[in-house]
C-alpha positions as CSV (number, residue, x, y, z in Angstrom):
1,X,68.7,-48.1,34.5
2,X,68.6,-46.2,37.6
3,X,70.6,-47.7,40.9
4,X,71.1,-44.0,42.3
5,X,67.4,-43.8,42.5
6,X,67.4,-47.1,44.7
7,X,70.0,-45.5,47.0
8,X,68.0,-42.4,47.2
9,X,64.8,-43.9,47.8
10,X,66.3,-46.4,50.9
11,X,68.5,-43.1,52.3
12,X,64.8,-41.3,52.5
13,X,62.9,-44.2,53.8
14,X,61.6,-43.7,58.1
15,X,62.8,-40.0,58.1
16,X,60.0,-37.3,57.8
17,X,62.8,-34.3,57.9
18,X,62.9,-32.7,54.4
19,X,66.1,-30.7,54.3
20,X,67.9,-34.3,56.9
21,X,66.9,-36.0,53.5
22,X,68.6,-33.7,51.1
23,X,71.7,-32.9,52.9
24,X,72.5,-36.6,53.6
25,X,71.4,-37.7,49.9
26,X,73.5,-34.5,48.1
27,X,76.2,-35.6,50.5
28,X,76.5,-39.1,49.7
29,X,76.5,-38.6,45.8
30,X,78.3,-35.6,46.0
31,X,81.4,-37.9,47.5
32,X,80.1,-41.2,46.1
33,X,78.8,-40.5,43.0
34,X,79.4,-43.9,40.9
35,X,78.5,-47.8,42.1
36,X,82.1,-48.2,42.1
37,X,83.4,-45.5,44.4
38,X,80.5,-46.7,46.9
39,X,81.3,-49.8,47.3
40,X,84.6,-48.9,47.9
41,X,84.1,-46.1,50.3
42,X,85.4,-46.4,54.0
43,X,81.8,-47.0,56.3
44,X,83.6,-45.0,59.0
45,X,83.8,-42.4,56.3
46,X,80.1,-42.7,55.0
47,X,79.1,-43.1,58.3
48,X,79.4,-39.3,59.2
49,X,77.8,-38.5,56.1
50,X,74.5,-40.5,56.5
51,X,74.5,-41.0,60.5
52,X,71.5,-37.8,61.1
53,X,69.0,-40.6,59.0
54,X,69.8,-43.7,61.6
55,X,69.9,-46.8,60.8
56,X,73.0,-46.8,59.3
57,X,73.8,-50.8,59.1
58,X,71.1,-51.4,57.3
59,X,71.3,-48.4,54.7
60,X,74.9,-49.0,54.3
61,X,74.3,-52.6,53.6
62,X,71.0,-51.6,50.9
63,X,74.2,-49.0,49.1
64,X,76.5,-52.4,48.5
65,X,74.0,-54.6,48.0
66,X,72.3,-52.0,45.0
67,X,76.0,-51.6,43.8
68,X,77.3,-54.8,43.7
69,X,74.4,-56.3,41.8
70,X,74.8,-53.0,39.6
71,X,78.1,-53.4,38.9
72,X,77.8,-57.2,38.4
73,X,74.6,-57.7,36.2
74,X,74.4,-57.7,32.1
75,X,71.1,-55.9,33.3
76,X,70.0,-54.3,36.0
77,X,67.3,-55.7,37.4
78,X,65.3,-54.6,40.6
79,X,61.8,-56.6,41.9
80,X,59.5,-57.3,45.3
81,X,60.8,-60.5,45.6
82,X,63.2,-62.8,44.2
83,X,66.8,-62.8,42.7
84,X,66.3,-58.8,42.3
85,X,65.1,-57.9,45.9
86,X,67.7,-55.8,47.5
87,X,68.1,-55.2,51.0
88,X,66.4,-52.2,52.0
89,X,64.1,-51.4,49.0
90,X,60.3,-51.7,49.4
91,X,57.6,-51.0,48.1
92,X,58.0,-47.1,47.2
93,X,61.4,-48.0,46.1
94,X,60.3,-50.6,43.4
95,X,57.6,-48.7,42.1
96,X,60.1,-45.7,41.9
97,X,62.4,-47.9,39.7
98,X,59.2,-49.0,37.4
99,X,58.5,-45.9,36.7
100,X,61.8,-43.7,36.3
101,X,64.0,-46.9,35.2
102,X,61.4,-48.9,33.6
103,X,59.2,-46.0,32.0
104,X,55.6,-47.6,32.9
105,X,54.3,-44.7,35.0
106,X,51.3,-44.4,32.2
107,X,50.3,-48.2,33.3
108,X,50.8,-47.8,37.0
109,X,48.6,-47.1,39.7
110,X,50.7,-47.2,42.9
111,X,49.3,-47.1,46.6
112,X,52.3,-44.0,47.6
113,X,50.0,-40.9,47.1
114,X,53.2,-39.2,45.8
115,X,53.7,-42.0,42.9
116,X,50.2,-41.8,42.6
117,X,50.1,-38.4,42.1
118,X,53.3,-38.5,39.9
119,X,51.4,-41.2,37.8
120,X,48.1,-39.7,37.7
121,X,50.2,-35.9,36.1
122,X,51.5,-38.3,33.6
123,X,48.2,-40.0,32.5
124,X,46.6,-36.1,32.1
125,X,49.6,-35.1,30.2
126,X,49.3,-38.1,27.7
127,X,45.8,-37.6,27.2
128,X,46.3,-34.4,26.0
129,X,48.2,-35.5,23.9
130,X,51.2,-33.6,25.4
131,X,55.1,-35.0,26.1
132,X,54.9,-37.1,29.3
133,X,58.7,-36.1,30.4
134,X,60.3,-37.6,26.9
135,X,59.4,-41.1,27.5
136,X,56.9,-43.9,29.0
137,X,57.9,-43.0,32.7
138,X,58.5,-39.2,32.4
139,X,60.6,-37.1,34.4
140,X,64.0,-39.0,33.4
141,X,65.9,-36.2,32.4
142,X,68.0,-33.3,33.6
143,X,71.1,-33.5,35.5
144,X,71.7,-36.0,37.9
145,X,74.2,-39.0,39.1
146,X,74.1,-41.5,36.2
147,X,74.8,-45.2,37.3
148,X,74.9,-47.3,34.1
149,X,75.8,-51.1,34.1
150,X,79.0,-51.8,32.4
151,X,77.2,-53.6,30.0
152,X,74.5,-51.1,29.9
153,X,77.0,-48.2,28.6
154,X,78.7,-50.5,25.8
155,X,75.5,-51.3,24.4
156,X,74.2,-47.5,24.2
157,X,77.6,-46.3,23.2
158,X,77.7,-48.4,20.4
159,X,73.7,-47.5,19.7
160,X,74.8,-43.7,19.9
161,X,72.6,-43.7,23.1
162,X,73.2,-41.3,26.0
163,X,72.6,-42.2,29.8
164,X,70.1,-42.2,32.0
165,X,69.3,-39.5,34.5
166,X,67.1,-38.4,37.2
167,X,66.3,-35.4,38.5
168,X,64.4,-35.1,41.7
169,X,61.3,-33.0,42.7
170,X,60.8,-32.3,45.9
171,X,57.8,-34.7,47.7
172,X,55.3,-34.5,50.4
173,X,55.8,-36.7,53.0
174,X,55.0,-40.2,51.9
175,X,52.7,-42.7,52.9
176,X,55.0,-45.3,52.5
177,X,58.2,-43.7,54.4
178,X,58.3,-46.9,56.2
179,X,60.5,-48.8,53.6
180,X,61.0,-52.5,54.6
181,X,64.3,-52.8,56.5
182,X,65.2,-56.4,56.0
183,X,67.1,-58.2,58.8
């Protein structure tokens, strides 16, 4: 389960500038780093924070809507249409959470040259028979902001199960940086 990767994914969508990205992203987690202190942060506060990406409404609106539903589902759930479409979250943002959350990069074959590429490294590294990042998706791992649905982190706890965790490479530019802004 992987909201943080939602946020991140909307917080990088329409802006090019590499280091804009990571100073806004390692600023929001680094002062809101669970669902819950998110949704109750101050906008004029966050709005300092996150204002060099623009379109702030909207990306404040996809951070609440991702934790809300976070915070309020058995299971965490995230799709392209439906119950699970959140504000904010396109394409590149679904596909991120099939293949980090989910662990189906082997099966994808996404249209983001990035994921593609991601997907592709993962295919080469099964086939030879070598550890794809530790599971299906690969790459979940390493230190990062861990998110876990109430529910979630009973039901591991009591499986002796440890979190989930991402930690980001650095991207190219993507093909899909134009992330659906819903109105």
């Amino acid at each position: 389960v992987n909201a943080p990767l939602l946020v991140a994914c909307n917080l990088m969508s329409r802006v090019s500038s590499g280091p804009v990205k990571e100073r806004c992203i390692n600023g929001f987690f680094s002062r809101w780093p669970t669902p819950t202190a998110a949704l109750n942060a101050n906008p004029n506060e966050v709005l300092p924070v996150l204002e060099s990406l623009g379109l702030f409404e909207g990306r404040y609106r996809s951070i609440c809507d991702v934790s809300h539903n976070f915070l309020s589902l058995p299971e965490f759930e995230c799709e392209r249409k439906g119950d699970f479409k959140f504000h904010g979250i396109g394409e590149f943002g679904v596909t991120s959470f099939e293949i980090w959350a989910r662990g189906l990069g082997l099966t994808l074959h996404p249209e983001d040259r990035n994921l593609a590429s991601y997907c592709d490294a993962l295919r080469r590294v099964a086939k030879k028979g070598g550890d794809a990042g530790g599971d299906a998706g690969g790459g979940v791992g390493g230190g990062g902001s861990v998110w876990q649905t109430p529910a979630a982190d009973l039901s591991k706890r009591a499986a002796g199960a440890g979190g989930v965790t991402v930690k980001p490479e650095p991207m190219e530019e993507s093909d899909e940086e134009e992330e659906e802004e819903e109105e």
